[in-house]
C-alpha angles and dihedrals in degrees: 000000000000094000094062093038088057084041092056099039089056088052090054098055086045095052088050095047078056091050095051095047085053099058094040082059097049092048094060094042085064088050104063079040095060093037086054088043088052085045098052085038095061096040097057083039089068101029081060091048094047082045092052091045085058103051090033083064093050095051091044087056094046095042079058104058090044099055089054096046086049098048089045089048094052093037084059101050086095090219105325104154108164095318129351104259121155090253091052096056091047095058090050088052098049101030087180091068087068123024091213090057088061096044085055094051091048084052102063096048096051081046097060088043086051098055090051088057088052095051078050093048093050102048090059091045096056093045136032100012090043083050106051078038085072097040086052092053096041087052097042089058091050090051098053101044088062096045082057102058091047091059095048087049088054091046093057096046085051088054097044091053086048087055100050079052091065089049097056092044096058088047091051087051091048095056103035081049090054086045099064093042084061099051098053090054090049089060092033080064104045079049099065095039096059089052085053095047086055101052096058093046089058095039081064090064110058111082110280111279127227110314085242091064119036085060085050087050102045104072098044102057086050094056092046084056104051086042094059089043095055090048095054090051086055097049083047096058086041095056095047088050100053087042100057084050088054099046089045084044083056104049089045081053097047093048094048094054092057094046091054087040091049099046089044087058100040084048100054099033100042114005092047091052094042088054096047084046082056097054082046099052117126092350104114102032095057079043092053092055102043083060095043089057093046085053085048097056094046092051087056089055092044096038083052092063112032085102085070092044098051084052082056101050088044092055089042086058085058106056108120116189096189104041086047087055100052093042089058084045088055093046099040084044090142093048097048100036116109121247133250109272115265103256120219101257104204123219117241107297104007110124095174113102103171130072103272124221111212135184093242096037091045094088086055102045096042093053098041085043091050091045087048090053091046093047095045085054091054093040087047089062104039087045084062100042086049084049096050089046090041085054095052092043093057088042081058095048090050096046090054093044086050090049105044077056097052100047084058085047095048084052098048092049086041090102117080080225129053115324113262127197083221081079098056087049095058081039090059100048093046121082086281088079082071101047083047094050080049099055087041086054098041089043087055088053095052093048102046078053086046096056087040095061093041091062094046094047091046078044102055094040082057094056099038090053085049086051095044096051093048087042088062099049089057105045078050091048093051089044093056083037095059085044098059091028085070086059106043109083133248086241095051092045092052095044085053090049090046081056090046092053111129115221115198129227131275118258111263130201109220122194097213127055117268107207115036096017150104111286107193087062086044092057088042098048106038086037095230110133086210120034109260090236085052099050100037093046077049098060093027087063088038095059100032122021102030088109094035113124114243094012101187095000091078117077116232116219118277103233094042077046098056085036094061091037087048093055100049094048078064085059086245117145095224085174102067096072124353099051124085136182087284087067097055093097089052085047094055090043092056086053090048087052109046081051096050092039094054113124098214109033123239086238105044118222096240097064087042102098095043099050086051080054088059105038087060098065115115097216108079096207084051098051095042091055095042095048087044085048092056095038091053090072085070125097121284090243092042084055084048095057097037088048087049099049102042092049092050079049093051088055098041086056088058086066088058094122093061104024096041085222109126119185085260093056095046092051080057101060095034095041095083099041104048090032118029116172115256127243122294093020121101117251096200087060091043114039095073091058088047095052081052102058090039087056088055095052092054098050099045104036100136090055105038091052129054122262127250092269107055086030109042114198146091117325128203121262116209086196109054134172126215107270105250136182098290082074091077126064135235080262093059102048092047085057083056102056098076097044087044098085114052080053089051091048081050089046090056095047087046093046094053091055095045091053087065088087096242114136131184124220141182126224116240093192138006119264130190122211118253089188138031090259098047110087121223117226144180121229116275092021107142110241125197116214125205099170145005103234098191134333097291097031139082128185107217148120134262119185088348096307125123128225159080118331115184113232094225092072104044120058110207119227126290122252140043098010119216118250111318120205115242089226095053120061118255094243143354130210106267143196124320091298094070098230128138119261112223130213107226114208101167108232131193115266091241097062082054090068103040082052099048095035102115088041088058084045095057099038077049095068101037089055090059097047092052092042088055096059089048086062090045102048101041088095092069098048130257123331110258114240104179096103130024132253133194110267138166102246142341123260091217109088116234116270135175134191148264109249082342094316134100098287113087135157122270121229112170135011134210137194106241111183117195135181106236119112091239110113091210090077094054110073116060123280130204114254088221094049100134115235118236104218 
């Protein structure tokens, strides 16, 4: 067993000597392999210089010949800058009168000299520096070939030394092999002379055998003994002499080992590096001054025209972007020059030629004054903070201008010689490429935000200088108001109110169904071309919200919302009296929600995916005919109503300055409603492309749908009146005598609490109490006035708490004020909401009446007359009420409410005698009683 484990030992460090010797092999194999792969490298690598000189020289020459041909092409233009005006001819005459001018000048000199440099350039890399290009190469080959024979002859005298190491060490294995064996004789044989030696010793002890045999005995154990003696001696001298063999065997091997070692060493850390210094030799330096000539060369083309470019830089120090542009200004004077103002050109017959303000247009223009001065404020302030970030925007852009043409400066400059454009050419195909790929992209960010904030800034000034101008007119228009207001008496202002008086609509009973339902049948069966809730949302935006902010962006609130839907499905008008401008959200909402709640809708699915094609057409005239064309498939009273509403919309964007509703913000807010995506398409996809189209619609309404002659029907009005009592017919008003007296009976109760001289107020802005007597509020609390204390001062009551309110923070209700002052105005522009705020100085009913008298005298006659064609007309049946007729007046008296709802002030009273057995008409009734509908 010991015998195989030493055996296969033996076999393992043989095999790894194997192994070793193997590698080493491989190794130098590689490296005659690398040294040949330097050599070919270096050799392309100056076949493809020689090659590049070559070319280089070509396109020099040609650059050459193209500069010249281009300067000679621009020199002979004879002044064509962009055209041949007579302006144009002058500023190339005369290049001071625009730096530019003189930079292009400058350009095409240091152009022609430039061309001259390149012909040079050219000439020096075709010949000398092509040509020691070749010799270089041819040299380098020759060096390394017989680098390369040197190294193979190394490598076989390595490996010859690390064969004679495997030699020595099978010799050493043999002897010391013959050694050990013996060595194990040697002791096999001492062995078996010490057993002999025993043996005899113990032959001497026993009693003394028979005389015969002890002489027998005696001479052969002598013999046995010098024979193993003997045999022991020779073993000895055997095992001394294989053992001297081993230990020189050894030492041979030993020495052997360091000397491979040694030469292994010496081969890869000093021969391997002198060869590659071989290949090598020469190599770099005749490279470096090829290239040094070449940079030579360029340095005398670019020395030669460093004169030019000094004119140029010079030229370039005077540009001068303002006085340039105020010299084209000067020159272009017509051109830029502003235009004459647009005079007021007055109809036949106007002679007025200012804003009026008149009694019944004063709750409009205070308001809308009071919401221009507000939004000039906030635009004022968003127009500065655009122009701070426009400011540091541009201070970016030019930053990164600056530094894009810095970092080609700083390659130009990056040689210690003359700066050379080769060096913005290696520049441009290292990792600076991508950092350069980085700033052009962040510089065309900046100055697409640049651009962005530019517009919106040129954007916003435009807008402020159009608010401030109307601002103006109507500050001028108040001022000249509050003047004549002081002259016009307290009797002709509430004979003009009673006028004013708004009358609501009798109750209709419609067959279809008015929200969620179809509206085609609803405009067949009730007989309105447009829906009622259409067409009174319509004007009540029109009078009143055409200048709100957020109009339909702005969510209403959701009771006020169903309160209003819930009136109209009665067939009720709630817009005629009861809402005020703090309903118009509510209002809009209503709109928003007929048109979302139509089953069908107005555009029908089928035709959706067809009118987005169309939408997304880039011609405008392309995309308006195709959209009409496919409009034109609807129903003749759907076209009515869309025609109706985009063209109110149209009309409401003009208003953008003030409203902030631009037609894209509108086609947002309407998109979903007119157009929701049908089922199993995806809205988020969609809804872009919709807002597009409604946004379409509303900008081009008059050319998407047809006119009033091939589409008869009603037609929007920008400037709309109240609608009065001359809206309803004699039928209708017939309808109201017999439901007018339980509400006058309701107006007389109403009057007699409001006489009391308690008024309720809401507060337009919290306000907290500096003294003990002043009370602290939150904004919206409702406030109840007894008595007005001063001018700015009210005494009233808030949560049970007495005290002193300022008139500045509450607005009073809307309708028929209580007795104003003549020495006080009639209103004054109030809170956010934009309503007038009213002086209340309680006054006996009796002067109400004396007031109000001629106004009792008039409603009297028209009750008799209208009671008069009820008697005649009883033989024929009721009076039908279901749709509306043109009539001279309403029955119902003018009311208005308390804080916008059904409880109002009443000013004057009448004696109105009816015929009709109920005792409740009999007794007089106030003409402001509200009316509880």
């Amino acid at each position: 067993m010991a015998a195989h484990g030493k055996l296969r030992r033996e076999r393992g460090l043989q095999a790894e000597y194997e192994a070793q010797v193997k590698e080493m092999r491989w190794q130098l194999s590689e490296q005659l392999r690398c040294l040949e792969l330097q050599g070919e490298l270096r050799r392309e690598l100056l076949q493809e210089l020689a090659e590049f000189m070559r070319r280089r020289a070509e396109v020099e020459l040609e650059y050459s010949r193209g500069l010249d041909k281009l300067a000679e092409r621009f020199s002979g233009r004879g002044g064509r800058l962009g055209g041949s005006s007579r302006e144009q001819q002058s500023f190339r005459k005369e290049p001071s009168l625009l730096s530019p001018l003189h930079c292009w000048a400058v350009l095409l000199q240091q152009t022609r000299q430039q061309s001259r440099e390149s012909a040079t350039l050219s000439e020096v890399l075709a010949g000398p520096l092509a040509q020691r290009l070749s010799h270089i190469a041819e040299d380098v080959g020759r060096i390394v070939k017989k680098s390369k024979d040197l190294e193979q002859q190394l490598q076989e005298e390595l490996l010859e030394v690390v064969s004679e190491l495997q030699t020595a060490k099978k010799t050493y294995h043999v002897y010391h092999m013959e050694s050990v064996n013996a060595e194990a004789k040697l002791r096999e044989a001492e062995r078996q002379e010490e057993k002999r030696a025993g043996r005899s010793a113990s032959a001497t002890t026993p009693p003394t055998p028979p005389t015969t045999t002890t002489t027998e005995a005696g001479p052969l154990r002598k013999s046995s003994l010098k024979k193993g003696g003997r045999l022991v001696e020779k073993r000895q001298a055997k095992f001394l002499e294989h053992k001297l063999k081993c230990t020189k065997a050894r030492n041979e091997y030993l020495l052997s080992l360091a000397s491979v070692n040694a030469a292994v060493r010496n081969y890869y850390l000093h021969d391997v590096l002198d060869l590659m210094d071989c290949c090598d030799t020469g190599f770099h330096l005749a490279l470096g001054q090829v290239l040094r000539s070449y940079a030579a060369a360029e340095s005398r083309t670019q020395v030669s025209q460093m004169q030019g470019l000094g004119s140029l830089e010079e030229a370039v120090e005077a540009l001068d972007p303002p006085g340039d542009k105020f010299k084209v200004l000067e020159v272009h004077g017509i051109a830029f020059c502003p235009p004459q103002r647009f005079d007021y050109h007055p109809h036949e017959g106007d002679e007025v030629a200012e804003i009026r303000l008149e009694m019944e247009l004063r709750d409009e223009i205070l308001p809308r004054a009071q919401n221009i001065q507000s939004r000039l404020d906030r635009q004022t302030i968003e127009t500065e903070e655009v122009s701070k970030t426009l400011k540091a925007t541009l201070q970016a852009l030019l930053e990164l201008v600056a530094s894009e043409d810095g970092d080609v400066l700083d390659s130009l400059q990056a040689s210690p010689s003359t700066p050379s454009t080769e060096s913005l050419r290696s520049t441009s195909s290292d990792p600076g490429t991508r950092q350069a790929g980085r700033k052009r992209g962040q510089q065309q960010e900046t100055e697409t935000f640049y651009i962005m904030k530019l517009q919106e800034y040129l954007s916003g000034r435009s807008i402020l200088a159009k608010l401030q101008a109307k601002h103006e007119k109507l500050q001028e228009a108040i001022q000249r108001g509050d003047k004549e207001e002081r002259e016009v008496s307290w009797t002709q202002y509430t004979q003009r109110k009673q006028q004013k008086s708004r009358h609501p609509r009798p109750s209709s009973q419609y067959n279809q169904k008015l929200f969620g339902g179809d509206m085609e049948k609803f405009i067949q069966s009730s007989g309105q071309p447009v829906p009622l809730v259409v067409e009174s949302c319509v004007r009540f935006i029109n009078l009143n919200g055409l200048q709100h902010e957020g109009i339909f962006r702005v969510s209403g609130a959701q009771p006020r919302v169903s309160e209003i839907r819930d009136a109209f499905e009665r067939g009720e008008d709630p817009l005629v009296e009861g809402c005020t401008a703090h309903d118009l959200d509510s209002v809009a909402g209503v709109l928003k929600l007929y048109f979302r709640s139509l089953d069908p809708p107005l555009f029908p699915p089928d035709l959706f995916r067809e009118l987005l094609a169309s939408a997304e057409l880039e011609a405008v005239a392309e995309r308006v005919e195709r959209v009409g064309r496919l409009l034109a498939q609807l129903p003749a009273p759907v076209l009515v109503v869309l025609r109706y509403l985009f063209t109110f919309l149209n009309h409401l964007a003009q208003y953008s300055d003030e409203n902030m509703m631009d037609p894209y913000n509108l086609a947002v807010c309407f998109g979903p409603t007119l157009l929701p995506v049908p089922a199993g398409q995806d809205p988020v996809a969609l809804q872009g492309r919709v807002n597009q189209l409604v946004q379409t619609l509303i900008v081009q309404p008059s050319r998407v749908f047809p006119p009033l002659t091939l589409l008869p029907g009603p037609i929007y009005e920008k400037c709309m009146a109240p609608p009065s009592s001359s809206c309803l017919g004699d039928a209708q008003l017939e309808g109201l005598v017999g439901e007018n007296e339980p509400e006058l009976e309701a107006g007389t109760l109403a009057q007699e609490d409001d006489l009391e001289g308690v008024v309720e107020a809401v507060a337009c802005f919290a306000y907290t109490g500096r003294t003990a007597q002043e009370l602290s509020f939150q904004r919206g609390d409702v406030l109840r006035l007894h008595e007005r204390a001063s001018g700015d001062w009210w005494r009233g009551e808030c949560s049970g708490s007495r005290g002193l309110i300022p008139h500045k923070y509450i607005t009073l209700p809307e309708g028929p004020e209580p007795c104003t002052p003549p020495e006080a105005p009639l209103g004054t522009p109030g809170g956010p909401s934009g309503h007038r705020r009213h002086c209340l100085v309680p006054t006996s009913p009796e002067r109400y009446a004396e007031v109000d008298k001629a106004v009792a005298q008039t409603m009297d006659s028209v009750f008799k007359e209208l009671l008069g064609k009820t008697s005649a007309r009883q033989g024929l049946g009721p009076a039908s009420t279901s749709s509306p007729s043109p009539g001279p007046y309403s029955l119902k008296p003018p009311a208005c409410g308390r804080l916008g709802k059904n409880r109002g002030f009443s000013r004057g009273s009448g004696a109105l005698a009816s015929p009709s057995a109920s005792p409740s008409a009999s007794h007089p009734q106030s003409l402001d009683s509200p009316l509880k509908h």
